[in-house]
C-alpha positions as CSV (number, residue, x, y, z in Angstrom):
1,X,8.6,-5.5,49.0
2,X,5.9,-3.4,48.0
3,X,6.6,-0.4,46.2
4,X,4.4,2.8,44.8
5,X,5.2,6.1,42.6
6,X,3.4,9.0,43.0
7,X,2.3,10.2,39.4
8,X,3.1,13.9,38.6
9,X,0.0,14.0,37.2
10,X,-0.7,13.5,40.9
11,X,1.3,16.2,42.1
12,X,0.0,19.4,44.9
13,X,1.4,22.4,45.4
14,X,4.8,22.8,45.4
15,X,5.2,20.0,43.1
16,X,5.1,17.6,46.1
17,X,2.2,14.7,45.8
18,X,-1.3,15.5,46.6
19,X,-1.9,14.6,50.3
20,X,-4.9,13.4,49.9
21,X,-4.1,11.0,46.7
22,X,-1.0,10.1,48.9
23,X,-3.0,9.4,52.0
24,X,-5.3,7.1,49.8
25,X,-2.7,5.1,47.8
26,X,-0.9,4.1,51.1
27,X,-4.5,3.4,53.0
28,X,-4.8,0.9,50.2
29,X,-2.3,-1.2,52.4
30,X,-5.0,-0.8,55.4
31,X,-8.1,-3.2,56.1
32,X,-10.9,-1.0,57.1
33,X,-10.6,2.3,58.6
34,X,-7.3,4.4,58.8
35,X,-6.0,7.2,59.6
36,X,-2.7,8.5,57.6
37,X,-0.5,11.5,58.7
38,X,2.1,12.5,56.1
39,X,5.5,14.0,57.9
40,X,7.1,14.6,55.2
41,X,6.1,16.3,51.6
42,X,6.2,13.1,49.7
43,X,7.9,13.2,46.2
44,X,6.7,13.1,42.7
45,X,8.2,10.2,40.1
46,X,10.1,8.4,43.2
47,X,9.5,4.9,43.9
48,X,8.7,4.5,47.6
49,X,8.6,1.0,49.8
50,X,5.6,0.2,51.6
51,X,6.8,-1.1,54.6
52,X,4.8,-2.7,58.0
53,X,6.3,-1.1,60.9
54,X,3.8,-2.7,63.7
55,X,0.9,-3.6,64.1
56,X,-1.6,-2.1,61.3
57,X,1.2,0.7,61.0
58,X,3.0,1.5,57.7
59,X,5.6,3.9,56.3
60,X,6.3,5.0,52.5
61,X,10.1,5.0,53.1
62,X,12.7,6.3,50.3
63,X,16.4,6.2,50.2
64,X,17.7,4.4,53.0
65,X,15.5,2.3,55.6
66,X,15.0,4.0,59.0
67,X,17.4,3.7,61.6
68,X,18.6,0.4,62.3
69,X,17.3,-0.5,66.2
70,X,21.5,-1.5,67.5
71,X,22.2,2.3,66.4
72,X,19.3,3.2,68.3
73,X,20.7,1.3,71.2
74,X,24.3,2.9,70.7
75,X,23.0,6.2,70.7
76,X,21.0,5.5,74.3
77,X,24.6,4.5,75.7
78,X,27.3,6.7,74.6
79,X,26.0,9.6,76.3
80,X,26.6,8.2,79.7
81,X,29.8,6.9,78.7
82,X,30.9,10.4,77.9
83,X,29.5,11.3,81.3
84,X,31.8,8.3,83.1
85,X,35.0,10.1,80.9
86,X,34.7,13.3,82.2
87,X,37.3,14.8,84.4
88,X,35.7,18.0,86.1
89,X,39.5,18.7,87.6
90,X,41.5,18.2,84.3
91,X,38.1,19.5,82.4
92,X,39.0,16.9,80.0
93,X,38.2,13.4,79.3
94,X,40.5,10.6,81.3
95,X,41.3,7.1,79.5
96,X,39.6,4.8,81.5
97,X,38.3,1.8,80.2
98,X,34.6,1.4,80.6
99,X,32.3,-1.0,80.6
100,X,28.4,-1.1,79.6
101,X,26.9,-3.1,82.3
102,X,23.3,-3.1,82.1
103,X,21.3,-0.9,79.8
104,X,17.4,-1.1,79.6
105,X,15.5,0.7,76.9
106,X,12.0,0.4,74.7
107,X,12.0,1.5,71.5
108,X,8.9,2.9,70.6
109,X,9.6,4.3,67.4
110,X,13.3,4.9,65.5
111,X,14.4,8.0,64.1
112,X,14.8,8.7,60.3
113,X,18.2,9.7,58.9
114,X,19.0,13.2,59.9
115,X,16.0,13.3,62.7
116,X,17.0,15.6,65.7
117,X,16.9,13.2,69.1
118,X,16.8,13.9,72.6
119,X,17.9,11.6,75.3
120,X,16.4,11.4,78.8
């Protein structure tokens, strides 16, 4: 695994790295011409994995990976479970067992720990 630190020589305001120093160091990682949009201020001294996340895509990751894709998965399905669970007469939640049948999804990009998510 690939790893870099952002100097704190190389630091911005806020003592955050310099987004244009950051924005280089990971392009280094990309043949030709990129483009590299920072979500997150990125911090100083820290090591950081490099890590391919498709095709010519890359993340500087720290702490724990991104979401694993089966919690992804879970997340999609225990909404309409609750949804199944729901008494509206009792206005509570019966003890039915329930079973997931079929459930279709595409994954087009996973959260990060602590991310807000919406489901549709």
């Amino acid at each position: 695994m690939q790893t870099l630190t952002i100097a704190h020589r190389f630091r911005g305001p806020l003592n955050v790295g310099n987004g244009g120093y950051v924005c280089g160091m990971l392009a280094r990682h990309i043949p030709g011409a990129a483009e590299v949009a920072l979500r997150a201020p990125p911090p100083l001294e820290t090591e950081l994995s490099v890590v391919e996340v498709g095709a010519g895509r890359w993340e500087l990751r720290h702490g724990t990976a991104t979401i694993a894709p089966e919690f992804v998965w879970s997340a999609l399905d225990c909404p309409t479970g609750y949804v199944c669970l729901f008494d509206r007469e009792t206005r509570g939640f019966n003890g039915l067992p329930i079973l997931t049948g079929t459930l279709s999804a595409r994954i087009e990009a996973r959260p990060r720990p602590g991310e807000r998510c919406v489901v549709t």
